[in-house]
N, C-alpha and C positions, 0 to 999 in steps of 0.2 A: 152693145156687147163689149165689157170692158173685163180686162183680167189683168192681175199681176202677181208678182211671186210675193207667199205670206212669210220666205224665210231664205237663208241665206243659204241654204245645203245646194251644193252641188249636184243634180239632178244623173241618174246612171248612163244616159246620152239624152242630147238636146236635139231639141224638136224644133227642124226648119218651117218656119211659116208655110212654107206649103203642102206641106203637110193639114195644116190646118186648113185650106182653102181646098182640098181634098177631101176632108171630112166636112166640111158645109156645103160643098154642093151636093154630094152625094144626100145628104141629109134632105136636101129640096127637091134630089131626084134631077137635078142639073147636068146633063152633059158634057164634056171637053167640049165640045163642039159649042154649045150651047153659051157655055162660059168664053170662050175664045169672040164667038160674036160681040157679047155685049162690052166684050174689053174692046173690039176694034183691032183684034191680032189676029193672023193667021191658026188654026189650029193643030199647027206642027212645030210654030214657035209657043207655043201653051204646051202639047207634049213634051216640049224639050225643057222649058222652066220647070213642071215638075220634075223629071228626069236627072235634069244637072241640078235640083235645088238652086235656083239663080236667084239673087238678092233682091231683095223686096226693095225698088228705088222710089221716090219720091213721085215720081209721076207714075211709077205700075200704081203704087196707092191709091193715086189719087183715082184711077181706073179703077180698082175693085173696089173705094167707097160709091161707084158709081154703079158696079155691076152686081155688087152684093148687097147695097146701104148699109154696109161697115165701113163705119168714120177710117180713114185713113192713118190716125195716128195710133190708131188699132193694129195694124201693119207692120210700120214703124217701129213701134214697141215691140212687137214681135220680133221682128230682125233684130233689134240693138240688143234684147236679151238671148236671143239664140247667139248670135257674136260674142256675148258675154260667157256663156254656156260651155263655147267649142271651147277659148280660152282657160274656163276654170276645170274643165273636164281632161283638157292637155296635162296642165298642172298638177291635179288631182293623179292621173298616170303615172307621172313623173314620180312623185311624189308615194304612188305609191309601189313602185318597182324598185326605189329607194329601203320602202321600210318591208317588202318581203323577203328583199335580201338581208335586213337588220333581225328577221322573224326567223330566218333560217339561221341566222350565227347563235341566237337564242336556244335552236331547238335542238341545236349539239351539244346544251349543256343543260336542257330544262324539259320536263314535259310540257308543251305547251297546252294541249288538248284540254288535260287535267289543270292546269293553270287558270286556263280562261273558262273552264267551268264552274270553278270552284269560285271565281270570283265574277261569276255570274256575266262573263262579257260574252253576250251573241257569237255564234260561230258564222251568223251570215253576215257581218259587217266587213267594211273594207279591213285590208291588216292595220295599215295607217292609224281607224278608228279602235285598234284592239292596241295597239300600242301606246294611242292617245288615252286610254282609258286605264292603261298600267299604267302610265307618268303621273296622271291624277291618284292614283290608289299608292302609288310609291313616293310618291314626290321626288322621282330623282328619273333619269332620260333610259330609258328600258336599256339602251346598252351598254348603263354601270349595274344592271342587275346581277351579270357574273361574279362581276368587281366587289360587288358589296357582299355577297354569299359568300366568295369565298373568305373575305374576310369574319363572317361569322361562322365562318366552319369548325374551328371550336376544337374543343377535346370529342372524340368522337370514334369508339375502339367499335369497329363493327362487328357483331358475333358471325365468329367461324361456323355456326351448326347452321345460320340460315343463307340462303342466297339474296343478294342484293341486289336492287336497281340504282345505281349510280344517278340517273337522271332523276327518277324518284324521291331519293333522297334527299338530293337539292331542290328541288321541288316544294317539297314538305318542308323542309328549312326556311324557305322564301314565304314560304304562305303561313308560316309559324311568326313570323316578324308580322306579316299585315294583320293578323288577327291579333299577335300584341300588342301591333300601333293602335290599335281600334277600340281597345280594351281598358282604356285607361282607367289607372285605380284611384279610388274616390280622396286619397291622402296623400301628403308627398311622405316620403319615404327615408327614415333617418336609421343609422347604422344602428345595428345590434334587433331592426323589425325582425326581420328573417328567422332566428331564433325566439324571439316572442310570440309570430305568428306560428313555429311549429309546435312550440308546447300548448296556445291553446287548439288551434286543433287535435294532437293529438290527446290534450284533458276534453274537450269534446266527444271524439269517439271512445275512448274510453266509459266514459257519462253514459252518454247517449246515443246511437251508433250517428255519425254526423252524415250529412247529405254533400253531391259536390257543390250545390248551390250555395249552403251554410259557408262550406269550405271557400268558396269563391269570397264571398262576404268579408271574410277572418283576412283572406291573403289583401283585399279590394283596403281593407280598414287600417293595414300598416306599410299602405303605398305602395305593393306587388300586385303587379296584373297577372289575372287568369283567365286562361280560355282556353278552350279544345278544338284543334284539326283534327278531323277523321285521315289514320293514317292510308297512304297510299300501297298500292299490290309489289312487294317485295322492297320496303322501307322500315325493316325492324325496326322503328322508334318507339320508346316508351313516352320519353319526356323532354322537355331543352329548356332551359333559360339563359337568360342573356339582360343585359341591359338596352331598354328602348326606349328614345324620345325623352332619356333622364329619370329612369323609373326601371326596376327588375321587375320582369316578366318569366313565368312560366307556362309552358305550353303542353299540355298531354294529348293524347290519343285513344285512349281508352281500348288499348291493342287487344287486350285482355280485359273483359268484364268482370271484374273485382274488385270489390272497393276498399279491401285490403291493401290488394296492389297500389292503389290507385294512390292509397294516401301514401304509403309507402314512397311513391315514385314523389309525390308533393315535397315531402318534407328530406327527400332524399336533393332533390333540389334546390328547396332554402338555405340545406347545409352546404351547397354552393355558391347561392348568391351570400352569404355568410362567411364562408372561409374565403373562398376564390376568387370571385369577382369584384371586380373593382370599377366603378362608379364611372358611366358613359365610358368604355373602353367595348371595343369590335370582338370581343370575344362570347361565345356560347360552350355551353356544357350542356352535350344531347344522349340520353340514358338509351340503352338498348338490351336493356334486362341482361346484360351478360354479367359472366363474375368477371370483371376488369381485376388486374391485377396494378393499373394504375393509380399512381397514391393518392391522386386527389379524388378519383371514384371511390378508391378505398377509404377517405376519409369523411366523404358526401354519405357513404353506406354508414359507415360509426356513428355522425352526426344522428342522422334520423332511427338506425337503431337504439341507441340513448336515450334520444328526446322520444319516444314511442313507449318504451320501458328502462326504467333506470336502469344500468348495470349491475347495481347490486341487488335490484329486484329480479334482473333476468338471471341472474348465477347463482338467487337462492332456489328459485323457480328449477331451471337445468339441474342443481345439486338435490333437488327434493325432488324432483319426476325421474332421475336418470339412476336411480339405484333400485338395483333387482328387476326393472318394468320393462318387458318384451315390446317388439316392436309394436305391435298388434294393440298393445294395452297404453301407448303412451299418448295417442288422441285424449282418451279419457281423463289419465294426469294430468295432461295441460289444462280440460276442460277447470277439473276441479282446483288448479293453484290459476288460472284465470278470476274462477268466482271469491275465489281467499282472499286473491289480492285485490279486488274491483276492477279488474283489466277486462278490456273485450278481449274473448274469447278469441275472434276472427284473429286479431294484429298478434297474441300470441302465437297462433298456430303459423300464421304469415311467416313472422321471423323464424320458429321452428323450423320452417321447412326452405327459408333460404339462406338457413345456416349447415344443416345439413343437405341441400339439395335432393329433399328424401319428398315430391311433390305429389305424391301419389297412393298416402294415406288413408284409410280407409275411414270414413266419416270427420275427414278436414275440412272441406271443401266450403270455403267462405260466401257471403252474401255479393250479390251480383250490383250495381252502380243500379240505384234508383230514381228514377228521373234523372238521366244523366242532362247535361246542356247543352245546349245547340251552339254549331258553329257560326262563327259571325264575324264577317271581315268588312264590317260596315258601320 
């Protein structure tokens, strides 16, 4: 009868040999009594070695290869790895009373819950192994994770009409970075992309109504990563990008199932990594559908209103729907200077109604995100 350990993990407590000479007699139907005879010992010094768990010495051994015909160094190994056990299991303690208290400085600034679900880490692992498994996913010591969030905390105007989750927020910010580490785009990325990938996406939907996947493809081919967080409960986010690992990334949520919106917020973002950002710098731009009246939001909104419909196509358009036409009747005029013009319909009525803020139109209501993408922080 020979056993050894096939792995290095620290067992959740260690098992004294006698324990194990507890479970073979009984297995033979063997007695304390019974077993104490054939050792040659009292059987009240056999109660008390199971009792006190006493060290398995070189001559008990060689007594229970005699009383069991288990080899002795059967025994021996037994003890020298239980000894090994108590050791790494102290440690282990240590070690991790260490990192619950690093879990708890965490979770004054992070949802952890939602953290470690979202990036798939077991909730019944020690903390230690949920911390070792953000180091690996972050590449940096879980407690510069504040350090480095807030450093990308970014321009970032939170709308007054919604309630917010502070922790949420950051949150979703963090797990916006792992899904753009993860996402790497197929080109590297030279200035002036950002505005090439908006025009053709946005000659794409125009064409043809484009998909996020296409979209992904367009942004993937002039070295911008794209991917989707689903957002978190009271985290108004629309969209963020930032620079990561030497490459602009954007990140959406799909708050709002609209694939107006959707590109909208896309290219509302390029015209950020385009104006604003600047190359490997700790800065983010995170969209929250509000009307910001900050200028660089207000200049990200210009950029991709433009590049969506030209200005001089959108002010003949307004100057030819906006004369004599009731509220009621201006759906229809859009409809018809949409098809004059070869514009989609949807991106028209989009800008429409978040230029006057009028969302509530009677036969506006645009096409819903088909096949949207899965999340992936892997």
């Amino acid at each position: 009868m020979e056993t050894s350990r096939i792995d290095n993990q620290v067992p959740f407590m260690a098992t004294h040999p006698t324990e194990i000479i507890k479970d073979e007699i009984k297995e033979r139907g063997m007695s304390q009594k019974e077993l104490a005879e054939r050792l040659g010992m009292q059987a009240s010094n056999v109660s008390r070695m199971f009792r006190e768990k006493e060290t398995i010495t070189s001559a008990l051994a060689v007594k229970l290869e005699k009383a069991l015909g288990i080899k002795s160094s059967f025994w021996l190994n037994l003890q020298a790895e239980y000894d090994k056990d108590v050791v790494a299991i102290e440690l282990r303690n240590e070690k991790e009373l260490a990192s619950i208290d690093q879990e708890y400085m965490l979770s004054s600034l992070l949802n952890m819950k939602e953290l470690y679900a979202k990036l798939k880490i077991r909730s019944s692992l020690f903390v230690q192994e949920k911390l070792d498994a953000l180091r690996q996913i972050f590449g940096m010591e879980p407690s510069q994770i504040p350090t480095f969030q807030s450093a990308y905390n970014g321009n970032f105007k939170k709308s007054t009409k919604v309630e917010t989750d502070e922790k949420n927020l950051r949150t979703w910010q963090v797990l916006a970075y792992v899904s753009a580490k993860h996402n790497r785009p197929t080109h590297g990325y030279e200035m002036g992309n950002a505005r090439k990938a908006a025009m053709e996406i946005a000659s794409a939907t125009h064409n043809n109504r484009i998909t996020e996947e296409q979209t992904k493809e367009i942004l993937f081919k002039y070295g911008i990563s794209y991917s989707f967080v689903s957002k978190l409960e009271k985290a108004p986010i629309d969209a963020y990008s930032s620079w990561v690992d030497g490459y602009p990334a954007i990140v959406t949520t799909h708050r709002y199932n609209d694939i107006c919106k959707l590109i909208f917020n896309i290219i509302h973002e390029l015209g950020h990594i385009e104006l604003h950002l600047k190359p490997n710098t700790n800065v983010a731009y995170i969209s929250d559908g509000a009307y910001s009246t900050d200028q660089k939001e207000e200049e990200a909104n210009k950029f991709a209103e433009d590049i969506l419909i030209a200005p001089n196509v959108w002010k003949d358009i307004m100057n030819t729907s906006s004369k004599g036409i009731g509220v009621n009747d201006i759906v229809h005029h859009l409809k018809l200077q949409a098809k004059k013009k070869g514009l989609d319909f949807g991106l028209v009525m989009w800008r429409y109604k978040f230029e006057t803020h009028k969302y509530a139109l009677r036969g506006s209501s645009t096409e819903k995100i088909s096949h949207p993408i899965q999340e992936n922080f892997i």
